[in-house]
C-alpha positions as CSV (number, residue, x, y, z in Angstrom):
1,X,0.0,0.0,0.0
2,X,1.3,3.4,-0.9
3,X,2.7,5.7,2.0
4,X,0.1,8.4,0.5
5,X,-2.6,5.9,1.0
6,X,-1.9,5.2,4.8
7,X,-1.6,8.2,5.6
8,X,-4.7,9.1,4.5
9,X,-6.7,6.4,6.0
10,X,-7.0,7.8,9.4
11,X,-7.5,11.8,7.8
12,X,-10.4,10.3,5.8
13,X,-12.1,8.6,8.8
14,X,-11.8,12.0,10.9
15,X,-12.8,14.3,8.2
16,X,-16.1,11.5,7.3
17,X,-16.9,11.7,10.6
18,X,-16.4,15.9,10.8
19,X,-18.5,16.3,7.2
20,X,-21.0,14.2,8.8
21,X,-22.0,16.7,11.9
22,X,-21.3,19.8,9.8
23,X,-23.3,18.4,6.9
24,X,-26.3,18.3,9.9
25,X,-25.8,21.2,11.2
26,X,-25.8,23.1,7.7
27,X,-29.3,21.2,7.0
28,X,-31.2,22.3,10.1
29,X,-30.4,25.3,9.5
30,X,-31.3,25.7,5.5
31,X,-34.3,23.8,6.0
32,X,-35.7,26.5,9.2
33,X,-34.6,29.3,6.3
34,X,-36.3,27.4,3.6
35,X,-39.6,26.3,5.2
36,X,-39.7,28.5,8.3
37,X,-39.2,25.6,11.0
38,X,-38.0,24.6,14.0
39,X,-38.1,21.0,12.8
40,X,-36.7,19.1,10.0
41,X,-39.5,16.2,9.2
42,X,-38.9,13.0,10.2
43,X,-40.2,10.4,7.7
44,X,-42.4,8.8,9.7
45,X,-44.6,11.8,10.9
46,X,-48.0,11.1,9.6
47,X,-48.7,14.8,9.7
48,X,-46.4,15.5,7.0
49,X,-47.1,15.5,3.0
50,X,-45.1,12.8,1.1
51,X,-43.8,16.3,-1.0
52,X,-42.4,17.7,1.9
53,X,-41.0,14.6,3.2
54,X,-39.1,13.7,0.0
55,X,-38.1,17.5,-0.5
56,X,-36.7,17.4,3.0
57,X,-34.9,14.0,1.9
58,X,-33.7,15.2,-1.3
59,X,-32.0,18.6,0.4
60,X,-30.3,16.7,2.8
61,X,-28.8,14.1,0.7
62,X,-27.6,16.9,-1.8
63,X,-26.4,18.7,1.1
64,X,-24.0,15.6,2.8
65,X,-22.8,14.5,-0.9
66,X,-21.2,18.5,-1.4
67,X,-20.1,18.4,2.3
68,X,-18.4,15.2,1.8
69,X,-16.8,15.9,-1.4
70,X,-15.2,19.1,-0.4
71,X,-14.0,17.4,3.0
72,X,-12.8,14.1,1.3
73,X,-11.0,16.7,-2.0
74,X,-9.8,18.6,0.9
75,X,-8.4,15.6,2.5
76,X,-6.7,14.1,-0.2
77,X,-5.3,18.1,-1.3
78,X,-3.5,18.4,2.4
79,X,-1.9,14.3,2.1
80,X,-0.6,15.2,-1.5
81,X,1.0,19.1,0.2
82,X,2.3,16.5,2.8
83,X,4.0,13.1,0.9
84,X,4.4,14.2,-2.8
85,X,1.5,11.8,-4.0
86,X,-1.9,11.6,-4.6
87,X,-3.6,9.3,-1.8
88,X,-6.3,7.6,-4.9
């Protein structure tokens, strides 16, 4: 396994974990701009409309996948700087 490779391993597993509360904390608070709530719906809330439901699915999956990408490009940016070689 490259040197690259293992080093990166445990930067990936920090910065997954990091990406993963930011990425939650950025949703609760578009969703209260977007739909004026305290609350981000929880699927299985029978007083919510399928629409809102899968909206509420939709923005929060499109916000962890751009979250994670910059983290994990980050990642991999700041291993290259360090060993010469790109950890992929």
């Amino acid at each position: 396994m490259k040197t690259a490779k293992l080093v990166y391993k445990p930067v990936g597993l920090a910065l997954g974990a990091f990406s993963g509360l930011v990425a939650g904390a950025l949703f609760k608070r578009v969703w209260k701009a977007v739909a004026h709530e305290q609350d981000t719906p929880d699927s299985m809330d029978e007083n919510r409309a399928w629409r809102e439901i899968l909206l509420a699915a939709a923005l929060q999956g499109a916000i962890f996948a751009v979250v994670k990408a910059a983290a994990d490009r980050g990642g991999a940016t700041a291993v290259r700087r360090l060993t010469g070689t790109w950890p992929g």
